[in-house]
N, C-alpha and C positions, 0 to 999 in steps of 0.2 A: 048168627052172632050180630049183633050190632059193633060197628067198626068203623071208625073216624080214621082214617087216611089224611097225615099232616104233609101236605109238599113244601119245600121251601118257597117263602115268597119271591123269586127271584123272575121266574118266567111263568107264563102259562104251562095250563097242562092240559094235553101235550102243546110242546114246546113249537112255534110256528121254525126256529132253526136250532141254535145250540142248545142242549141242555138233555146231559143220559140220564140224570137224574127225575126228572120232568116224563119221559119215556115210560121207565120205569113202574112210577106212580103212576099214570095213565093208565097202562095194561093191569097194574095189578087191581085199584079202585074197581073199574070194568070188570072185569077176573068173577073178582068177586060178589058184585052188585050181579053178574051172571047166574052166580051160583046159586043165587037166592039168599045171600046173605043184605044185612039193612049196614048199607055204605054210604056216608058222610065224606066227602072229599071236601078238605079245608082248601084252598089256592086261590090265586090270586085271578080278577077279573080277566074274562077272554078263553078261561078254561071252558074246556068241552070234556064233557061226562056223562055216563049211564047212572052213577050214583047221586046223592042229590050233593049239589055243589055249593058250599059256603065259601064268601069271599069276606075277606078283611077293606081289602086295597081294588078298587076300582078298576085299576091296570098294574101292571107286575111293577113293581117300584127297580125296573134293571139296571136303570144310571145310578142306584145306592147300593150297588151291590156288596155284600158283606156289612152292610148298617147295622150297627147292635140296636138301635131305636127301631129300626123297619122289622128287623125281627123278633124283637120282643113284643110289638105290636101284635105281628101276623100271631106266634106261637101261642100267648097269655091268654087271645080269646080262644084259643082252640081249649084250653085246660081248665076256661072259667065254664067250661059245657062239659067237662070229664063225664059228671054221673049219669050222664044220657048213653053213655059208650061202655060197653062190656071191653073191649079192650082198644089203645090207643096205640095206633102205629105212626111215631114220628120220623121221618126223612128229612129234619132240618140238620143246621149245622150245632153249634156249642150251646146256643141258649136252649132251645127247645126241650133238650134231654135233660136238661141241668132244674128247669122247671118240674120237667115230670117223674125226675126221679126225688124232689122235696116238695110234693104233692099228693096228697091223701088222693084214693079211690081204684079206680080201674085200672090192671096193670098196664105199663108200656114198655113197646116193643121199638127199638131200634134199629134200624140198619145202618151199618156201617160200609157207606158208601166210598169211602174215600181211603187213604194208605193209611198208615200206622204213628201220625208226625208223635212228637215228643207232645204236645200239649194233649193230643188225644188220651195217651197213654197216661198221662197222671191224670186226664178229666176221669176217665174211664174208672181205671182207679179208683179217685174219692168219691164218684157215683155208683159202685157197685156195692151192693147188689141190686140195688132199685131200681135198675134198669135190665131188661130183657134184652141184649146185645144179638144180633144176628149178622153173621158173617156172608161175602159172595160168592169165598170161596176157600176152600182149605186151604191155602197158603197165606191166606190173607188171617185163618182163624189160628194156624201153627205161631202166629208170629204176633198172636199178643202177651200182654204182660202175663207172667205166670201167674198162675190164681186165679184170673180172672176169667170166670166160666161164661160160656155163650152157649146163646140159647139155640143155636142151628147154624145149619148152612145150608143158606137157599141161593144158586147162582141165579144171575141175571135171566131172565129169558124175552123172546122176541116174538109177536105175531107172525108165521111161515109165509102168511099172504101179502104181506106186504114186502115180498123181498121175491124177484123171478127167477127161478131157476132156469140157467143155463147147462145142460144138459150134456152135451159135446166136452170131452177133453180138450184140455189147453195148449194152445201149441208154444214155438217160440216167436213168436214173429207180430204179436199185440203189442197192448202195452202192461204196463204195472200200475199196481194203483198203491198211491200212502193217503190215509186222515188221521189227523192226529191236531195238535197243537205246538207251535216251535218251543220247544223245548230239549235238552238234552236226554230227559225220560224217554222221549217218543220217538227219538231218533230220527228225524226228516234228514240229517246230514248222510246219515247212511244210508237211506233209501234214494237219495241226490248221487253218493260215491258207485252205488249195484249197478244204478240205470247206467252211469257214466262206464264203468267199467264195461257190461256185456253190451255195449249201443243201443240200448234200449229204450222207447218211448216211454215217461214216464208223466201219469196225470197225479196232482197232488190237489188235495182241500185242505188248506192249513190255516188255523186258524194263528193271525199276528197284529193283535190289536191293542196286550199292555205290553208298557214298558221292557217288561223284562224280556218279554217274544221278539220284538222289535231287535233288541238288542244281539238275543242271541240269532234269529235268522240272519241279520248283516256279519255277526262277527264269526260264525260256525257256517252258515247254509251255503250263502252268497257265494263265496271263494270256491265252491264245488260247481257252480252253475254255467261256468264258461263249456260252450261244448255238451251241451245234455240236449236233448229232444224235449224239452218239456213244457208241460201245462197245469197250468196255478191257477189254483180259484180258493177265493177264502172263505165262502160259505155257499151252500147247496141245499135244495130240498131233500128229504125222505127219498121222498120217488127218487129223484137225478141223482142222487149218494147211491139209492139199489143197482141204478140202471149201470152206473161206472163199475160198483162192485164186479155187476152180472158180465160186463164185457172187458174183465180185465183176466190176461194171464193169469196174476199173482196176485195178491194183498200181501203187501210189506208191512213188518210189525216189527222192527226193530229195537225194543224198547229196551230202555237201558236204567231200568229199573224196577222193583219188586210190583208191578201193575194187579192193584186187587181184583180185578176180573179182566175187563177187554173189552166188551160190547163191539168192536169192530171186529173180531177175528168169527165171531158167530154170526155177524150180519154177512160176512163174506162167504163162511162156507153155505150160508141159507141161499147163496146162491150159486152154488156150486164152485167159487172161487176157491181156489188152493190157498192156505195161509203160509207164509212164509218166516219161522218168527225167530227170536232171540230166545232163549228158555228162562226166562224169568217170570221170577211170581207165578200166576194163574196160567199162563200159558202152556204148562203140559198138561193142565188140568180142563182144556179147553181143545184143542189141538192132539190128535191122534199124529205121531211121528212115521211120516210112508203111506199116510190111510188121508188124509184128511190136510195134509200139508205137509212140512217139514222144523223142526226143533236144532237148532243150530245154540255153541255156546254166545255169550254175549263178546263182540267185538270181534267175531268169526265174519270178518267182511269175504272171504274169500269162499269158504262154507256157504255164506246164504249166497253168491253169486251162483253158484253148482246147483244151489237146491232149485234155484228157481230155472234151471235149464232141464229139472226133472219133472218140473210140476204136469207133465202130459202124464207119467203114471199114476195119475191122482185121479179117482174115480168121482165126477160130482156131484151123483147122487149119492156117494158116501160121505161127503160131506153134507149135504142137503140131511141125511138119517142119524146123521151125529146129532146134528140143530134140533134135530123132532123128537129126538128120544132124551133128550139131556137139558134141551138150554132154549125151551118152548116156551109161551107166557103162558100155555096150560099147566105146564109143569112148575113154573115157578110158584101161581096160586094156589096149587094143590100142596110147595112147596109152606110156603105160609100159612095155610088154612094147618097144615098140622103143627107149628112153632105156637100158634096162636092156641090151640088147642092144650098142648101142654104145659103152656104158659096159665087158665084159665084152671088148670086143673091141680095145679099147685108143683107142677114137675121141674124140677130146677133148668137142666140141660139135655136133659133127655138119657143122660147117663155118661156122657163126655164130656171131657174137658179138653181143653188146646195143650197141643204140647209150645212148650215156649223153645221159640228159636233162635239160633247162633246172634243173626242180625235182625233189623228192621225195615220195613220200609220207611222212606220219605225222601 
């Protein structure tokens, strides 16, 4: 197949720090430029790829981030090359899909990388059907608008070799680890209250650099940090994110919200870390409950403190054979090569539709 791969123009790909979406596109472009299929990756200057790389933008335009100008830029040339592409897979944000679903020619595929907000849901909406919708995960696919059919569910997946397996059961007496972003979604105040309660060391990468992060680490985080053992860093490489995973007791995932996949609770068990989490959204979908971490309700502070003085029963090669059999980046292209295939073939959704659910995310 011939396959143009659209990243957003925000960072390189892959991304030299933040950016799961950037990841993503990376292993899958590769993936597939492996498999012998002819891969086009559109992205911004600085990317590195096995497929052949088109740029719009010199360097990733990252101080305009969210630009409707920088985006329509990056995406319009991607769709002014449509008839070159048997199918087009966009990973932008609102403009991109909104182009190529009122665009003659080869169909497009999107993934819906992000929660369910109220704009998505009417774009979605008035661009359906013209768009091929693909979800990362059943919770995230249960909880769209009713009606609207998706064309799969392919979770995230991860390169194994780039994450070390630690081997040895975990005891009590390490540390724990949280990444996330400050926000009330990702719960860093609760992973600050676990450590504080069982005396626990705990290492955090938290990313607090807009406004609203700022705001809510001083006015939720802060007040929990008298008295903790702990260690802050706000950005990490690849490697040094694996290597913390690989030497942490626990990975804390407290999320206090309907999270459409997770990409950290699979980097963590790919290294034999235990996940620790909240059971929202994706996360029992992810997480084997006793096998591979522990499934606690949301706001069970006293629950995930127990769980994680169990996580020695946690076997880490069974989490490491969770990763490989479920939430691999071999699996996920394999996951796509066949969405793309029945997309090509005239097949709506493969024969499913979402069931629509109580609430939403955002």
């Amino acid at each position: 197949m011939r396959i143009l791969q659209m990243a957003p123009p925000w960072f390189a790909v892959p991304p030299a720090g933040y950016g799961g979406i950037e990841w993503i596109v990376s292993e899958l472009a590769d993936g597939l430029a492996d498999r012998g299929h002819d891969v086009t990756l559109l992205a911004s200057g600085g990317s590195r790829t096995s497929a052949v790389l088109w740029t719009v933008f010199d360097e990733p335009p990252s101080k305009q981030l969210g630009s409707a100008y920088h985006e329509l830029l990056h995406c319009s040339a991607g769709y002014r090359r449509r008839d070159e592409f048997d199918v087009i897979h966009d990973h932008s944000g609102l403009i991109g899909p909104a182009i190529g679903a009122f665009t003659d020619g080869p169909p497009v595929v999107h993934t819906l990388h992000g929660p369910w907000t109220e704009d998505f849901r009417r774009m979605y909406t008035a661009l359906a059907p013209r768009l091929r919708l693909v979800a990362i995960s059943q919770d995230q696919r249960d909880r769209a608008p009713e009606g609207l059919s998706i064309a799969g569910v392919v979770p995230n997946g991860i390169p194994l070799d780039r994450y070390p397996l630690r081997s040895e059961r975990r005891g009590t007496d390490g540390y724990l680890f949280f990444i996330g972003r400050a926000s009330r979604e990702k719960g860093p105040e609760v992973a600050v209250r676990c450590a504080k309660q069982l005396g626990r060391k705990l290492k955090m990468v938290v990313k607090v650099n807009e406004p609203p992060e700022e705001a809510y680490w001083r006015e939720a985080v802060e007040p929990h940090l008298d008295g903790v053992d702990i260690e802050i860093l706000d950005t990490v490489s690849t490697d040094e994110k694996a290597a913390m995973m690989a030497g942490a007791d626990a990975c804390l995932f407290p999320i206090q919200w309907a999270e459409p996949f997770g990409l950290v609770m699979v980097e963590s068990m790919a290294c034999g870390t235990p996940v620790v989490a909240f059971a929202n959204g994706a996360s029992p979908e992810v997480i084997v409950d006793g096998e591979t971490g522990f499934l606690l309700p949301e706001g069970d502070l006293d629950g995930l403190c127990d769980a994680v003085t169990r996580v020695g029963d946690i076997d880490p090669r069974a989490c490491r054979a969770r990763v490989q059999d479920h939430f691999s980046d071999a699996r996920m292209v394999e996951g796509y090569e066949r969405v793309y295939e029945r997309v090509l073939s005239g097949e709506e959704d493969g024969g499913d539709r979402p069931r629509p659910a109580a609430g939403h995310a955002g």
